[in-house]
Short mmCIF file of the C-alpha atoms (twelve columns), coordinates in Angstrom:
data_MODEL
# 
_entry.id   MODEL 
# 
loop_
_atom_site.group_PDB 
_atom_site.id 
_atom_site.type_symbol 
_atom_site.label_atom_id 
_atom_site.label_alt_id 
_atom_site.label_comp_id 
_atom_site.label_asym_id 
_atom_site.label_seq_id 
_atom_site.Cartn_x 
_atom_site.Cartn_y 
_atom_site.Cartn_z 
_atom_site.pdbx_PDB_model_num 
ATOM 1   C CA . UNK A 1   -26.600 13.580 -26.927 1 
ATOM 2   C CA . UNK A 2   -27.762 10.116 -28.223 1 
ATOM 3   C CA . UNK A 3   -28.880 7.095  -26.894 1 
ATOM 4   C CA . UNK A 4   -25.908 5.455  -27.600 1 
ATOM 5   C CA . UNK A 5   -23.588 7.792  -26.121 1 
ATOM 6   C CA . UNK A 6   -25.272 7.746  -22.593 1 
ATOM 7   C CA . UNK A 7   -25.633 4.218  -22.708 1 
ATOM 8   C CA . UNK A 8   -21.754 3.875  -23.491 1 
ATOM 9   C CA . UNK A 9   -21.137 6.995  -20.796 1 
ATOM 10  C CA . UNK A 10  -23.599 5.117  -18.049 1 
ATOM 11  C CA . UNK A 11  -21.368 1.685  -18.892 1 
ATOM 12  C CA . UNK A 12  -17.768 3.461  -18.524 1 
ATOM 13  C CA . UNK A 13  -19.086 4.921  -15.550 1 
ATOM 14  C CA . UNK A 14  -20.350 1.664  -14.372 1 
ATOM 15  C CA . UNK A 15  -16.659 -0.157 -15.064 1 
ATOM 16  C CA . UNK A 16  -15.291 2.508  -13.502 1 
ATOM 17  C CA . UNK A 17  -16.723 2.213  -10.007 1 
ATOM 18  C CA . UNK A 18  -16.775 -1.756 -10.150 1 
ATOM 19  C CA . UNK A 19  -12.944 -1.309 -11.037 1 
ATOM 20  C CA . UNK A 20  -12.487 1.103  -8.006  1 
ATOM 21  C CA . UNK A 21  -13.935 -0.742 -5.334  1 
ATOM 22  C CA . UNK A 22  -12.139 -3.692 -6.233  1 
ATOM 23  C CA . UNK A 23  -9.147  -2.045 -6.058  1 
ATOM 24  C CA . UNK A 24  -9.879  -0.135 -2.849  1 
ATOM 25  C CA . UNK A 25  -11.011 -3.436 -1.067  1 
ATOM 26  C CA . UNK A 26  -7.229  -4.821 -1.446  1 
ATOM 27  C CA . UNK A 27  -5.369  -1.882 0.186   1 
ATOM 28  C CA . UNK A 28  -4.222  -2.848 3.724   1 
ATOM 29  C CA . UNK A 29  -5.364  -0.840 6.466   1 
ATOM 30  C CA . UNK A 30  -2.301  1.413  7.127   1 
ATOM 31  C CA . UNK A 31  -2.344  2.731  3.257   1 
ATOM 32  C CA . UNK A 32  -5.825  4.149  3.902   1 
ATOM 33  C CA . UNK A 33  -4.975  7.618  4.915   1 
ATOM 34  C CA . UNK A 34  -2.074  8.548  2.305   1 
ATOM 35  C CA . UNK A 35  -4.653  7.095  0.093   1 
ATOM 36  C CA . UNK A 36  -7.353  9.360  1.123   1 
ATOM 37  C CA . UNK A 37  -5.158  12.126 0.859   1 
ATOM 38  C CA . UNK A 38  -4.451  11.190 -2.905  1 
ATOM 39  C CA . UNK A 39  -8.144  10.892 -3.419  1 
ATOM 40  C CA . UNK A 40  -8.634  14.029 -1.929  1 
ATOM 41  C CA . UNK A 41  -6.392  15.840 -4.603  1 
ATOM 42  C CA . UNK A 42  -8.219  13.787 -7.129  1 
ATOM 43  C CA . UNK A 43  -11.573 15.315 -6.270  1 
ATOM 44  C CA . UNK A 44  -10.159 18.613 -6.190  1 
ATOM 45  C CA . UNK A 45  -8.932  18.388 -9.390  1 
ATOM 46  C CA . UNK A 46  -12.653 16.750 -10.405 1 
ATOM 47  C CA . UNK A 47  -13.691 20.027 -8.804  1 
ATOM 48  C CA . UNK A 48  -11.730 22.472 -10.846 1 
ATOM 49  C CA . UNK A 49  -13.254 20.028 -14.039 1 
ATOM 50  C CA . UNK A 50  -16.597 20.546 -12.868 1 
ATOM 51  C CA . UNK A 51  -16.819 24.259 -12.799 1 
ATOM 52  C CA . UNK A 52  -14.673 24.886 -16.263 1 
ATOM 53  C CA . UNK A 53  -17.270 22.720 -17.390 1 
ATOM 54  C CA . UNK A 54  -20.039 24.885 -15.438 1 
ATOM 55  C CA . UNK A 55  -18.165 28.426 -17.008 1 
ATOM 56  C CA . UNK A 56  -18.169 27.575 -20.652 1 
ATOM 57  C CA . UNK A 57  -21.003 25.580 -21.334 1 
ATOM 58  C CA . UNK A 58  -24.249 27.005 -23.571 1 
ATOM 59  C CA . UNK A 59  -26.642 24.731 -23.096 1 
ATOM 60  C CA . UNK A 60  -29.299 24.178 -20.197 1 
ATOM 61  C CA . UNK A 61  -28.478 20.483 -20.061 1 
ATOM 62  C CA . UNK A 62  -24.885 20.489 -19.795 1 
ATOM 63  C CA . UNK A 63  -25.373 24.043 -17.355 1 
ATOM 64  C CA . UNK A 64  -27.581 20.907 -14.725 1 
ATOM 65  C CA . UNK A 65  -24.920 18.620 -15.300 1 
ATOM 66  C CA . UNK A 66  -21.982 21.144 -14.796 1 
ATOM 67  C CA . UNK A 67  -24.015 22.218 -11.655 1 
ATOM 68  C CA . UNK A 68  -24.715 18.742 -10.016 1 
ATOM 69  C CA . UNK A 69  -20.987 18.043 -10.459 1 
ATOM 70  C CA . UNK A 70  -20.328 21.062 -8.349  1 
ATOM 71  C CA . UNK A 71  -21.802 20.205 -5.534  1 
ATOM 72  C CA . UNK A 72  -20.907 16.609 -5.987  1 
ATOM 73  C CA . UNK A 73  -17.513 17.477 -5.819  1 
ATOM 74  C CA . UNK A 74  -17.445 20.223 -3.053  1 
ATOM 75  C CA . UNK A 75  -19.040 17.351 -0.898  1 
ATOM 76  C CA . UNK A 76  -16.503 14.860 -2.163  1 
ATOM 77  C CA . UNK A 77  -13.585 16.994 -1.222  1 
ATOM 78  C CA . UNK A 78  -14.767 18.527 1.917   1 
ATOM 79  C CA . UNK A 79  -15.858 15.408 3.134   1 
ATOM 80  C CA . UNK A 80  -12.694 13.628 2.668   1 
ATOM 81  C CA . UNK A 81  -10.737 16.238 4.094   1 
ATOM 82  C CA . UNK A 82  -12.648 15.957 7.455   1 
ATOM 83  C CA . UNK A 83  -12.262 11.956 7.426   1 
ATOM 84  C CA . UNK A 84  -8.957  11.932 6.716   1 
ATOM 85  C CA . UNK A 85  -8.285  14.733 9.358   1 
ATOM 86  C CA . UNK A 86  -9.891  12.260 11.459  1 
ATOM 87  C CA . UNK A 87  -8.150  9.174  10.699  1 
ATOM 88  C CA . UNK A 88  -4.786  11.453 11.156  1 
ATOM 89  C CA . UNK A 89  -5.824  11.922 14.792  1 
ATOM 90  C CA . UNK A 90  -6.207  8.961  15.544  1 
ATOM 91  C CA . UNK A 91  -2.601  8.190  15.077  1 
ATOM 92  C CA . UNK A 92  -1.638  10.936 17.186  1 
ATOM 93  C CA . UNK A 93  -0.486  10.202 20.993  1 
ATOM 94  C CA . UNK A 94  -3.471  10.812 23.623  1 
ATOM 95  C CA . UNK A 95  -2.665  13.243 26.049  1 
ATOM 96  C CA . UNK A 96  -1.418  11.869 29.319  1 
ATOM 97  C CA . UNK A 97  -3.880  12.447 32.063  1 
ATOM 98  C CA . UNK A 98  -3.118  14.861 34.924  1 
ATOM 99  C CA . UNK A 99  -2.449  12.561 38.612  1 
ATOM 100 C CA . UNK A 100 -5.622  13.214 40.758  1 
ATOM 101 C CA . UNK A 101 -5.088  15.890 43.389  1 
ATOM 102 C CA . UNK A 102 -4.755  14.253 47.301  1 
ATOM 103 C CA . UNK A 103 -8.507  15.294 47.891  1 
ATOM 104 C CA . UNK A 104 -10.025 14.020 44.915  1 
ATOM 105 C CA . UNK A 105 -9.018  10.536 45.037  1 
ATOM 106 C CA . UNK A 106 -11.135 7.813  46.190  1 
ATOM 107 C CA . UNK A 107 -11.076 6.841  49.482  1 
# 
């Protein structure tokens, strides 16, 4: 790869995240979850990139590369899961709490 080609990569990828956080910032706070959810599917599908990428690849570079999107993306997608898992509790009705037994109560 040449200069010129990372430098253009590095600035797309720059863009890219300025782009998505600026986006992100305007959702309101009750799209976050189905939003999660869509980025979770996202990452998966960054995932199934990552390790074609990883399977067919020659060179040592692009084998690190292939590799550190791997594990970028396992964490990515496992970790979103478990957020989102946790912001869909949240939403869920707490368990009503069983009346005190005649003994127990204070007196």
């Amino acid at each position: 790869m040449t200069a010129d080609v990372i430098i253009s990569s590095l600035f797309v990828f720059a863009l890219a995240g300025f782009l998505g956080f600026t986006v992100i910032s305007k959702v309101p706070k009750l799209l976050h979850t189905p939003l999660m959810a869509l980025t979770n599917a996202l990452s998966a599908i960054a995932l199934v990139g990552s390790l074609l990428v990883l399977g067919y690849t020659q060179t040592t570079y692009a084998q690190v590369l292939g590799f550190i999107a791997v594990v970028a993306s396992t964490i990515n997608v496992v970790g979103g899961f478990l957020i989102t898992d946790r912001m869909l509790r949240m939403f869920k009705p707490a368990e009503r709490r069983k009346p005190a037994a005649d003994g127990e109560a204070g007196s």
